[in-house]
VOKOL-344194 format. One record per atom (N, C-alpha, C): x, y, z. Coordinates in nm, 2 decimals, padded with zeros to 4 digits. Layout:
# VOKOL-344194
<<X; Y; Z>>
...
***
This chain:
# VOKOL-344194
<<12.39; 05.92; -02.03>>
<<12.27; 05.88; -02.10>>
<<12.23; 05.98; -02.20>>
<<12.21; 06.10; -02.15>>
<<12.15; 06.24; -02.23>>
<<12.25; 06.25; -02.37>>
<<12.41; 06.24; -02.35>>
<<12.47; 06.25; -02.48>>
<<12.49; 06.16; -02.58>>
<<12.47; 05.99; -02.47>>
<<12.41; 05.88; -02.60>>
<<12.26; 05.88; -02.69>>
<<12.18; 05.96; -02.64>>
<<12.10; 06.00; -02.70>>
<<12.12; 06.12; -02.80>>
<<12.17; 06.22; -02.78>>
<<12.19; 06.35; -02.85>>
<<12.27; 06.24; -02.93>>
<<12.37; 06.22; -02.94>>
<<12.51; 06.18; -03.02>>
<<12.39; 06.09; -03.13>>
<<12.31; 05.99; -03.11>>
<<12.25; 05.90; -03.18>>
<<12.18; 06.03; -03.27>>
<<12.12; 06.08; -03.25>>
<<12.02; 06.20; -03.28>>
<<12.09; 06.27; -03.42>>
<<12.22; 06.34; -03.39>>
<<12.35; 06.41; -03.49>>
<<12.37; 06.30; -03.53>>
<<12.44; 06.19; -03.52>>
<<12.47; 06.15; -03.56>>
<<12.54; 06.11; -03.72>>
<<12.68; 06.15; -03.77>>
<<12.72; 06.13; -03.87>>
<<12.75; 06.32; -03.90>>
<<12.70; 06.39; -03.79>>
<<12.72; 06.55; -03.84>>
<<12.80; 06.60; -03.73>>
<<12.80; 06.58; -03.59>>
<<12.83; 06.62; -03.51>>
<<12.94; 06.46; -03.43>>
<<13.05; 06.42; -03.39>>
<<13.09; 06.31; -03.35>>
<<13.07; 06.34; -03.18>>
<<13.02; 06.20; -03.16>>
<<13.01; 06.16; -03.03>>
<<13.07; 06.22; -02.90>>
<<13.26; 06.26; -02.91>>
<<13.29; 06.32; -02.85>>
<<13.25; 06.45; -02.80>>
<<13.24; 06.53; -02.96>>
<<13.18; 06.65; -02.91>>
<<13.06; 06.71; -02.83>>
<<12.97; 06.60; -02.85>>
<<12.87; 06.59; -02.78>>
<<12.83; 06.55; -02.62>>
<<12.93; 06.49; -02.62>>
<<12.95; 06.38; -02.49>>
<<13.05; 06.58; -02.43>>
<<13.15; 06.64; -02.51>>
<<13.18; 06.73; -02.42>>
<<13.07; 06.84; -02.42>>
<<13.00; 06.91; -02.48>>
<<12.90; 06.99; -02.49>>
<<12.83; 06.95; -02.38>>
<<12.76; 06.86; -02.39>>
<<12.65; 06.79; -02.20>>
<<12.73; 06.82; -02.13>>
<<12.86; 06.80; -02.12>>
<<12.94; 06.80; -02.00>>
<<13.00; 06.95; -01.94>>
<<12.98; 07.04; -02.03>>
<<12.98; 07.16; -02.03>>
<<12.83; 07.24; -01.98>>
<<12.75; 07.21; -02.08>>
<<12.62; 07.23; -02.00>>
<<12.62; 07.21; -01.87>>
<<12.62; 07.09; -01.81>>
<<12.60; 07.08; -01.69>>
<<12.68; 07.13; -01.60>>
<<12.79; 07.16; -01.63>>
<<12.86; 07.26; -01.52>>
<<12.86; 07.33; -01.54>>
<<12.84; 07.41; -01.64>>
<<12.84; 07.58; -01.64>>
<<12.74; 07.61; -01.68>>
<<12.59; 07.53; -01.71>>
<<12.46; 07.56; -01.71>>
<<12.44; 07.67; -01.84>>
<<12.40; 07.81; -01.75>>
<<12.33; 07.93; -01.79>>
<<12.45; 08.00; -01.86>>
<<12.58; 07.97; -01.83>>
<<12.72; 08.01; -01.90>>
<<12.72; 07.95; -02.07>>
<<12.71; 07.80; -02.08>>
<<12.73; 07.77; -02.15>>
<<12.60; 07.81; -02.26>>
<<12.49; 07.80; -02.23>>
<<12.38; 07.85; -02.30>>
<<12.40; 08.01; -02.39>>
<<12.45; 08.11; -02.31>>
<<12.48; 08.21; -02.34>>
<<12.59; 08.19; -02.45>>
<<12.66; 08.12; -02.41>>
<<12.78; 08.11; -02.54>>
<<12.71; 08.08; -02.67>>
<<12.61; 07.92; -02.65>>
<<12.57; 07.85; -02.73>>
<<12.47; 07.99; -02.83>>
<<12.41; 08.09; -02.75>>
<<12.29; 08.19; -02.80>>
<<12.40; 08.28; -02.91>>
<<12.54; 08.31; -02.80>>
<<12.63; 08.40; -02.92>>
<<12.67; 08.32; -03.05>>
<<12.71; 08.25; -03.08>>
<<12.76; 08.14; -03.14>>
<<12.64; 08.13; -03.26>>
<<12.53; 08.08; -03.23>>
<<12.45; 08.10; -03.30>>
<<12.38; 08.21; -03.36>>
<<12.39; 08.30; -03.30>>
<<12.36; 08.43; -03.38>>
<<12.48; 08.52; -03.44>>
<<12.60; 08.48; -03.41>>
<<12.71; 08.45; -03.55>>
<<12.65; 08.42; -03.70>>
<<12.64; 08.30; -03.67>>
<<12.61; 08.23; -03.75>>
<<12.50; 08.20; -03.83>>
<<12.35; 08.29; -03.76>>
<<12.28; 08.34; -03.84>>
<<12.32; 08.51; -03.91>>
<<12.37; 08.60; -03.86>>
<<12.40; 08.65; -03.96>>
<<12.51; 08.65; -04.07>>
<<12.62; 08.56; -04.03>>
<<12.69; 08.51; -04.18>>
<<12.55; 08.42; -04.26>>
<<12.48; 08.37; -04.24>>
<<12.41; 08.32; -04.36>>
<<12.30; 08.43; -04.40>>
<<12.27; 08.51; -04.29>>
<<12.22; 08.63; -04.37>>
<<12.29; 08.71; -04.52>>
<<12.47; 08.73; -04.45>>
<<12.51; 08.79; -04.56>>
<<12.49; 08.70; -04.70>>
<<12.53; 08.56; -04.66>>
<<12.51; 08.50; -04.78>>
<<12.44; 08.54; -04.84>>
<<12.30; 08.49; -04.83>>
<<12.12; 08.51; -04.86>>
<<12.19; 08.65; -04.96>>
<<12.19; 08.78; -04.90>>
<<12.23; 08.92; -04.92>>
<<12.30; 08.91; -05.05>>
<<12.39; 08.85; -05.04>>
<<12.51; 08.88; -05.17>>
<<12.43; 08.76; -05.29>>
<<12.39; 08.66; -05.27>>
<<12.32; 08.58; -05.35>>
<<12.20; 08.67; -05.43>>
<<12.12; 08.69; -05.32>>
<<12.01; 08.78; -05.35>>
<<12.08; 08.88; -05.49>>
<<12.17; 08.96; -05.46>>
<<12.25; 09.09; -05.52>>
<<12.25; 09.01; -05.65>>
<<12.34; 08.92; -05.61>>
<<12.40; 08.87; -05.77>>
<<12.30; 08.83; -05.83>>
<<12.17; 08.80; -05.84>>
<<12.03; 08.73; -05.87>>
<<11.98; 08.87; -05.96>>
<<11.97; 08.97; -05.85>>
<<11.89; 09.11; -05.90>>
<<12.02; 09.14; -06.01>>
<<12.13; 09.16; -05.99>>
<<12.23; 09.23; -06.12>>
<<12.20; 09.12; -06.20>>
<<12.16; 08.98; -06.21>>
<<12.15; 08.92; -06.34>>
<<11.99; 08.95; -06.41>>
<<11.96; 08.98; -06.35>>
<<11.80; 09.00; -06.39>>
<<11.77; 09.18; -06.46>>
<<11.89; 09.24; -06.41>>
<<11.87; 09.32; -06.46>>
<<11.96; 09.36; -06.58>>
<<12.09; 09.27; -06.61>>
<<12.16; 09.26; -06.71>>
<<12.08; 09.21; -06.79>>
<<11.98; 09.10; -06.73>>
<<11.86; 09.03; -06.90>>
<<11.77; 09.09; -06.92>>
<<11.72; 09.20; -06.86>>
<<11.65; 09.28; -06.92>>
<<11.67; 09.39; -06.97>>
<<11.76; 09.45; -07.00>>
<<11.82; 09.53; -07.07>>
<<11.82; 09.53; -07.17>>
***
């Protein structure tokens, strides 16, 4: 029930199976899988940091090429 609901929710981003395995992982490995889900995600906030970072750069070196 819990991942026909999640699945409806993503839907079109995340596919059903995945979802349907993730609950199924949660629930047996609980406080394990959580931890993974915390690393995982803070991966992947700081790759979009670097983005932001190198974006930002290339912003400031154009701004400072047009004022010149």
């Amino acid at each position: 029930m819990l991942s026909k609901e999640l699945a409806a929710k993503v839907k079109g981003q995340i596919s059903e199976q995945t979802v349907s395995e993730m609950v199924e992982h949660f629930f047996r490995h609980g406080n394990t899988f959580l931890l993974l889900e915390l690393l995982s995600l803070r991966k992947e906030v700081e790759s979009l940091r670097e983005e932001l970072n190198q974006s930002d750069d290339k912003q400031n070196a154009l701004r400072r090429m047009l004022i010149k």
